[in-house]
C-alpha positions as CSV (number, residue, x, y, z in Angstrom):
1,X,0.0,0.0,0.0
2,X,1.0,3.3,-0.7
3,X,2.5,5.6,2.1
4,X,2.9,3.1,4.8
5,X,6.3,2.2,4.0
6,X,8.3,1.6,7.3
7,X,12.0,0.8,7.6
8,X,10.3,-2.5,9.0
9,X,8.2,-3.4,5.6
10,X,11.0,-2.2,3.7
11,X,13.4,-4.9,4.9
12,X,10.8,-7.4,4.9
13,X,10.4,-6.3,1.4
14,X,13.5,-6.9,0.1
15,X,14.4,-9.9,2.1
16,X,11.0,-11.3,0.2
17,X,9.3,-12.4,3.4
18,X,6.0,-13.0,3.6
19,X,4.2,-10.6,5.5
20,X,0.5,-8.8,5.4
21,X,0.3,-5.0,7.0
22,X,-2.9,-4.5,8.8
23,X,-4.2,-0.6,9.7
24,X,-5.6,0.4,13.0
25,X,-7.0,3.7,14.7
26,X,-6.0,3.1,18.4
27,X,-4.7,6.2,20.5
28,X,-1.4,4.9,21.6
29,X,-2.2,6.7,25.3
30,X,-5.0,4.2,25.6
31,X,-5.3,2.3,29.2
32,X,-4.8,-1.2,27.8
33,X,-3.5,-0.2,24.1
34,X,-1.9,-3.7,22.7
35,X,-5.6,-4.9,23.8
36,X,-7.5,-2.4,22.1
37,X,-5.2,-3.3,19.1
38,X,-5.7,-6.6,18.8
39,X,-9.7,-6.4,19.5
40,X,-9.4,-4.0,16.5
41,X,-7.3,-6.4,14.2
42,X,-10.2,-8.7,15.2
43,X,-7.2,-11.7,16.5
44,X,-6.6,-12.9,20.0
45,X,-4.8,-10.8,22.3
46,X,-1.9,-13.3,22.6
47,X,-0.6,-13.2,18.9
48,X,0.1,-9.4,19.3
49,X,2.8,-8.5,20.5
50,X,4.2,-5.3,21.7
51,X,8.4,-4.4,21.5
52,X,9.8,-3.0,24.6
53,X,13.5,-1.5,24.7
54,X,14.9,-2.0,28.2
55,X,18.5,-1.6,29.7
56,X,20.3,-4.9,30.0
57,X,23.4,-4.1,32.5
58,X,23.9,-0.9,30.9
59,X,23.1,-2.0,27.7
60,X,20.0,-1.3,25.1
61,X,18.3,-4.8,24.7
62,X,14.7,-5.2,22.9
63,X,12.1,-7.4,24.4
64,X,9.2,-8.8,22.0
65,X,6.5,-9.8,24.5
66,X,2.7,-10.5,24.4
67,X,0.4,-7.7,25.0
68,X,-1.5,-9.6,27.4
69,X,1.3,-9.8,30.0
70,X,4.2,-7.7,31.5
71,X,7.9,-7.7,31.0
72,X,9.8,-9.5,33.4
73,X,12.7,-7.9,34.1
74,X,14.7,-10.1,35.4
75,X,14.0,-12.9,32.4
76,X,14.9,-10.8,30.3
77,X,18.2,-10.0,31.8
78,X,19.2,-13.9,32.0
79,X,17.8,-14.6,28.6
80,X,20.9,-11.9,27.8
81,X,23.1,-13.4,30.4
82,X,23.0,-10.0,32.2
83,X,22.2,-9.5,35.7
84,X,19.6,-6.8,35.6
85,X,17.2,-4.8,33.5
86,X,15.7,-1.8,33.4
87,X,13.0,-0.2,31.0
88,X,14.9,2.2,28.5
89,X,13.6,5.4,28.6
90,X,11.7,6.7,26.3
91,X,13.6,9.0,24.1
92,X,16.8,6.8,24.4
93,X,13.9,4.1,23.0
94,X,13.2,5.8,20.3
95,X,16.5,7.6,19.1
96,X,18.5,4.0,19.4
97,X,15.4,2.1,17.0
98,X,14.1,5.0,14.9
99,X,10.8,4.6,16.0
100,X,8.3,6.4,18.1
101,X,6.8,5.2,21.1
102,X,3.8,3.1,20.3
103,X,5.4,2.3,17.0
104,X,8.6,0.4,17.3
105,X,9.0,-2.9,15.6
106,X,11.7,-5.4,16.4
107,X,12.2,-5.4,12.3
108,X,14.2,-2.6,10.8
109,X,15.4,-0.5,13.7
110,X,18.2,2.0,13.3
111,X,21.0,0.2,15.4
112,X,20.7,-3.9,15.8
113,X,20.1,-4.4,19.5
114,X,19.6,-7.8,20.8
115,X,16.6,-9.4,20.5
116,X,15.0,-11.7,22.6
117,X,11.1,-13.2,21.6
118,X,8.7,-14.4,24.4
119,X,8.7,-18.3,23.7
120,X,5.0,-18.2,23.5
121,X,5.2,-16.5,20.0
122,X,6.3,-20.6,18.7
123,X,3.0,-21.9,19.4
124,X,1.3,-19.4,16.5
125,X,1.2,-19.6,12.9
126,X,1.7,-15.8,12.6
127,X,2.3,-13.0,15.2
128,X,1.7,-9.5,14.8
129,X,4.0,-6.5,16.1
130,X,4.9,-3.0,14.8
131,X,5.3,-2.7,11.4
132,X,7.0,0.7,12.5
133,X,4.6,3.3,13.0
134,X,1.8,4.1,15.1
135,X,-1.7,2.5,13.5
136,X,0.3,-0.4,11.6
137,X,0.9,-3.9,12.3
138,X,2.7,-6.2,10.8
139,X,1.8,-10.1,10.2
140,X,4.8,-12.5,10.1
141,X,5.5,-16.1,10.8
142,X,7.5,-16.1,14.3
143,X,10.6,-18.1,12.7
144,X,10.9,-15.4,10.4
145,X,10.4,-12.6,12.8
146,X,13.5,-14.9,14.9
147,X,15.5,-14.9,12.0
148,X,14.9,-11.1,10.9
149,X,16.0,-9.9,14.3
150,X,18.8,-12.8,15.1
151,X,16.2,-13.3,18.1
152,X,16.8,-15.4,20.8
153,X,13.5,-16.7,22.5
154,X,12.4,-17.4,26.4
155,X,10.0,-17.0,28.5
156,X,9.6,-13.0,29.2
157,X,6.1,-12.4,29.9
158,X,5.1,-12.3,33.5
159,X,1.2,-12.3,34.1
């Protein structure tokens, strides 16, 4: 579609994975946003997924999690084999990936940072995160979302 290219679809583009983009209208200061998301996609709440950049001893770290749970901090840090995590804020967040709150995809960010998928995202045939702004998501299969972002994958969602 015209005008909703993303740094995101733009690599998925020219690594030929397929992918589907699919428009919302969701204010991203909604109370329960990655909820209201997937209720508007019309697909459970557990195959969105919502990217979270967080500070891994000192280091920028992104965390792929479902938007029906929380980060966990702490398995996020040993998934890295670091020894404790912070959330990033929010400016370093968006200058390190390119993206703006509410629209950051694992896919396509400005500088690599490591990667790590909530597990649950294998048990899906597609997953849907950020295609890289605010009112897009993308649909992917989770290998290639692993492969994409040199992921590795454990168990990060608490709740």
């Amino acid at each position: 579609m015209a005008g909703q290219g993303t740094p995101a679809t733009a690599l998925l583009n020219r690594r030929k994975i397929r992918h589907s983009t699919h428009p919302y209208d969701v204010s991203p200061d909604a109370p329960n946003y990655g909820a209201l998301v997937a209720a508007a996609l019309g697909v459970p709440p557990e195959r969105v997924f919502k990217s979270l950049v967080a500070e891994v001893d000192g280091a920028l770290a992104v965390a792929v999690v479902p938007v029906t749970g929380e980060l966990d901090l702490k398995a996020l840090a040993a998934a890295l084999g670091g020894k404790r995590a912070t959330m990033a804020d929010r400016a370093v967040a968006e200058r390190a990936t390119g993206y703006v709150r509410g629209g950051i995809s694992p896919i396509g960010q400005r500088k690599r940072l490591p990667t790590v998928l909530d597990a649950s995202a294998l048990g899906h045939e597609t997953v849907y995160v950020s295609a890289g702004r605010r009112g897009l998501q993308l649909e992917l299969a989770p290998a290639d979302l692993v492969t994409l972002t040199d992921a590795t994958t454990a168990a990060l969602a608490a709740g």
